[in-house]
N, C-alpha and C positions, 0 to 999 in steps of 0.2 A: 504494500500500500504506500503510495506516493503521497505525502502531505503538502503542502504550502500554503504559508500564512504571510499576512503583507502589514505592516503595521503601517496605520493611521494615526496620524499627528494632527492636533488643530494648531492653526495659526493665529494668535493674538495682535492687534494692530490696537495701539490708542489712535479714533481718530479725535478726540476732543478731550480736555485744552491740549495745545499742540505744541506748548513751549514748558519748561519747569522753571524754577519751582513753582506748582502751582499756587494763585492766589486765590484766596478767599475773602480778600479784603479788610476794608473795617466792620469791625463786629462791636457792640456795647460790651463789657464787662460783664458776665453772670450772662447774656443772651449766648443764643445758640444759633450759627449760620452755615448752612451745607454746600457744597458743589461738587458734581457728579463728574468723573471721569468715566466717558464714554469707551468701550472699546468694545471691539467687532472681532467674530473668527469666522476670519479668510478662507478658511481648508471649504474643499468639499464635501467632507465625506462625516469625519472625527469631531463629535461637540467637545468646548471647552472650560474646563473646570474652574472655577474660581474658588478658593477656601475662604468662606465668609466671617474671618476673624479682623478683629480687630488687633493689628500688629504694631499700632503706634506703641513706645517706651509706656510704661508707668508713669503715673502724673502729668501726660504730655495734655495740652487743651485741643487736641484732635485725636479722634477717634473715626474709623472705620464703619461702615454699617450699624451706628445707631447703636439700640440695645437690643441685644441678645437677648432669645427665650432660653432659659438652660437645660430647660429638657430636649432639647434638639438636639441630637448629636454627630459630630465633624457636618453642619449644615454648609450645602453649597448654593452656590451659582451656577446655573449650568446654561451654556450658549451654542443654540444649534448651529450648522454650519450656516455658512449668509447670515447669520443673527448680529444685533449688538445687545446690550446691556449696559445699563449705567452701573458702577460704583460709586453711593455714595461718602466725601467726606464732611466731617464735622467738624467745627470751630466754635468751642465755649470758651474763650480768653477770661481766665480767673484774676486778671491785672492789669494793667495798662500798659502798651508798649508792644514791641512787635514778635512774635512769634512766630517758631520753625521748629517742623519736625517731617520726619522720614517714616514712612510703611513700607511695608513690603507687601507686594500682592504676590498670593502662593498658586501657582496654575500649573496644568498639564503639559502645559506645552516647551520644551525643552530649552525651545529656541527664544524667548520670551525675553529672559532675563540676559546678565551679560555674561552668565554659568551655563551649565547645561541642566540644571535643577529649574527650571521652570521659574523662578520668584524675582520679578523684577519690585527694583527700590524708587517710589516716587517722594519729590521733595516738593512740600506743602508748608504756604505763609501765611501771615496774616499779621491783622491791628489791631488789637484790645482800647476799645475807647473807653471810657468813663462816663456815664451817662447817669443821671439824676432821675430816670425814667427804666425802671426795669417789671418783669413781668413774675410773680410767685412760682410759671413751670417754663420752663426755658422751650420744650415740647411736650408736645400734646398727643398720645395716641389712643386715635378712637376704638382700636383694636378691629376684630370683624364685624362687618352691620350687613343688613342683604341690601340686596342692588337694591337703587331707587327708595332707599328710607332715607329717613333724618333720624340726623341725631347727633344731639347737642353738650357741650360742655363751655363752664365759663373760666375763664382767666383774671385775675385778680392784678393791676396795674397799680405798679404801686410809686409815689415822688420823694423819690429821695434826697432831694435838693432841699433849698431855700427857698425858693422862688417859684412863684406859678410856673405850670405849661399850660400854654395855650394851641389853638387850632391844630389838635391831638387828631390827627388820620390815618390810615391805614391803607394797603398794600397788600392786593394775593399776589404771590410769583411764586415762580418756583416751576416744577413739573407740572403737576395737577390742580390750575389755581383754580379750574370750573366745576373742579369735585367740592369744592368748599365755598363757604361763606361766614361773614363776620359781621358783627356790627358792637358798636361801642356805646356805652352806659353815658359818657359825656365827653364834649370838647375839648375840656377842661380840666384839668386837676391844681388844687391847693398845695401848698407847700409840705409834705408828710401827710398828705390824704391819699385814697384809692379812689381808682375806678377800675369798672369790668369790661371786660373782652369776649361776647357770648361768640361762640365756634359755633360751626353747623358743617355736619359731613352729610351730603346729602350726595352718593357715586351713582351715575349714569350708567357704569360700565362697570361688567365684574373684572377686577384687579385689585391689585395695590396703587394705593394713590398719595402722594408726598405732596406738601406745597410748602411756603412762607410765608408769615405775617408780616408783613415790616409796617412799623409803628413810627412815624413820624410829629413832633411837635415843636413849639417855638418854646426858648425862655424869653421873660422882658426884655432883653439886649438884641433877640432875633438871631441866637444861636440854633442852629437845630440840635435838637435832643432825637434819641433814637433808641428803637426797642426793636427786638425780633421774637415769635415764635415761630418755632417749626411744628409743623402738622402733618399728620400720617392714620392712614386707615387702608384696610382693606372689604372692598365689596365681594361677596360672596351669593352664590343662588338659591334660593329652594330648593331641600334635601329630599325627596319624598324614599319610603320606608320602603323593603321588598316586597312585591305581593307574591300571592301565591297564585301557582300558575293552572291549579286546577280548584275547584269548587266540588267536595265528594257529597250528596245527600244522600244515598244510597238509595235502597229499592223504595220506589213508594206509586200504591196501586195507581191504576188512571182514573180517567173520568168517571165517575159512577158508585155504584154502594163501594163503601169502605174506602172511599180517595180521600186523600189528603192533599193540603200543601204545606209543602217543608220551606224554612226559610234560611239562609246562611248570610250571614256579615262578615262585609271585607273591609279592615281600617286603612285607613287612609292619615298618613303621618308625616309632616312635615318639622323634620330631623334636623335643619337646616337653623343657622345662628336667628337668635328669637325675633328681631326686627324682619327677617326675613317673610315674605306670602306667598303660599301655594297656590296658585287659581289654576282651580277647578274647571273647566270647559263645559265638557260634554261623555255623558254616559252613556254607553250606548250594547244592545244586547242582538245577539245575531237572529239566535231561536226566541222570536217574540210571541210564537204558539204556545210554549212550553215552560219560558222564563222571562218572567219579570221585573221590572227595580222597582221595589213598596216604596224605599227612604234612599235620599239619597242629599247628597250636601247642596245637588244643583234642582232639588226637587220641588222647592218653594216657586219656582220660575222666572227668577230673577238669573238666568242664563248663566250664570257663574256664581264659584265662592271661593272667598279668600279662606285659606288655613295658616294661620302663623305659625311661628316657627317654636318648635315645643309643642303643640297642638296636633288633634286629630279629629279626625272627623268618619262615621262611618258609611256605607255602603252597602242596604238588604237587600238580597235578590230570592227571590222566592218561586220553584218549581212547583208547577200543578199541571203534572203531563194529561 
């Protein structure tokens, strides 16, 4: 027996940013501001791995992909061929002043880096400002919602200056600014008073969706003051339960002395994260001589029904041959 085996390699290209070190620019102090390094794999054939660690030093004010679930384990990235993917980084500046630090991205692909270990070293800056104006969560994640819900959380804006801010507004950017919406409590904040920041994740499309807040205001002097939250959620679809693929009533007489009708129930379960809705369409029975639907969730004749998610609904069909 003749064998031969061909190995497939994926090819990693950053197309986006295209110079280093990368900037991330000015950030306030205690905010939190991200930028995505784009890259793509080339190959035809072989997808390409990315290990979704965070490789920055200890203590550095950038980190890698956010935060980590920890029950997830060696979690990747993985990019088919022709695909990209963003990685993103983070920049929480705990000081004022400019800051630098190096990751490593760890991947498949041999030729990647300037070894043959696959892990190229990208170098990432930035500018910690000091700002009188900061936010109680630097980010916000809405975890998973189902497509097309809402759902809300508030942000607690807090002056920690001396002096008024005034004409306090805001800024979606980022990746997914049309998955999200905001609105603010007031213009205005007093010197050592709050205001609120109400989020709304309300996703169009099931994915994951990233955006930014940016928070702009004036002091008396017509300094700008500056805040960011970052925002993240993933949309998800209705889970419906397995059904069973047959319906047994056993023997039961026909028409006439000693008939019966037997009835059996089928649940109907939507599995799927709890803002998510099941609808319901249409029920429909082949043999309408013999079986019929008594109850049914679309039975009232309003054409449809929603099932939330955690929720069930059931399904009688009743045999009277």
């Amino acid at each position: 027996v003749s064998l031969t085996a061909e190995l497939l390699e994926p090819d990693a290209k950053i197309v986006s940013p295209d110079t280093e070190p990368i900037s991330i620019g000015d950030v306030a102090v205690g905010s939190t501001q991200s930028r995505g390094v784009t890259i793509r794999n080339t190959a035809d054939e072989a997808s390409l791995q990315i290990a979704q660690q965070n490789t920055f030093s200890v203590g550095s004010p950038f980190r890698l992909f956010g935060q980590l679930r920890a029950s997830v384990v060696n979690p990747q990235v993985v990019i088919p061929p022709g695909k990209t993917a963003t990685v993103p980084v983070f920049f929480t500046p705990t000081r004022q002043g400019e800051a630098t630090g190096t990751a490593r991205l760890i991947t498949n692909d041999p030729d990647f880096g300037t070894g043959t270990d696959g892990i190229r070293e990208i170098n990432v800056s930035g500018n910690g400002n000091r700002s009188e104006l900061t936010a109680n969560q630097s980010s916000v994640t809405f975890g998973e919602q189902g497509n097309r819900s809402e759902t809300t959380q508030t942000v607690t804006l807090v002056n920690q200056g001396n002096a008024e801010i005034s004409n306090l507004s805001f800024n979606l950017r980022g990746t997914d600014p049309a998955q999200f919406d905001a609105s603010l409590q007031n213009q205005s904040i007093s010197a050592g008073e709050t205001t609120t920041l109400e989020l709304t994740y309300e996703p169009s499309q099931v994915a994951s969706h990233t955006a930014q807040v940016e928070l702009v205001g004036r002091s008396p002097s017509g300094r700008r003051v500056t805040s960011s939250v970052s925002i993240s959620g993933t949309a998800t679809p209705p889970d419906v339960n397995d059904l069973p693929g047959r319906i047994q009533f056993g023997f039961v007489p026909v028409s006439g002395a000693g008939s019966a009708t037997l009835t059996e129930t089928v649940t109907l379960e939507n599995r799927g994260a709890g803002s998510t809705q099941l609808n319901v369409t249409e029920i429909t029975i082949t043999d309408t001589e013999n079986f019929t639907v008594t109850d049914s969730p679309i039975t009232s004749g309003s054409g449809s029904r929603f099932i939330s998610g955690g929720a069930s609904d059931a399904v009688e069909v009743a045999f009277n041959p």
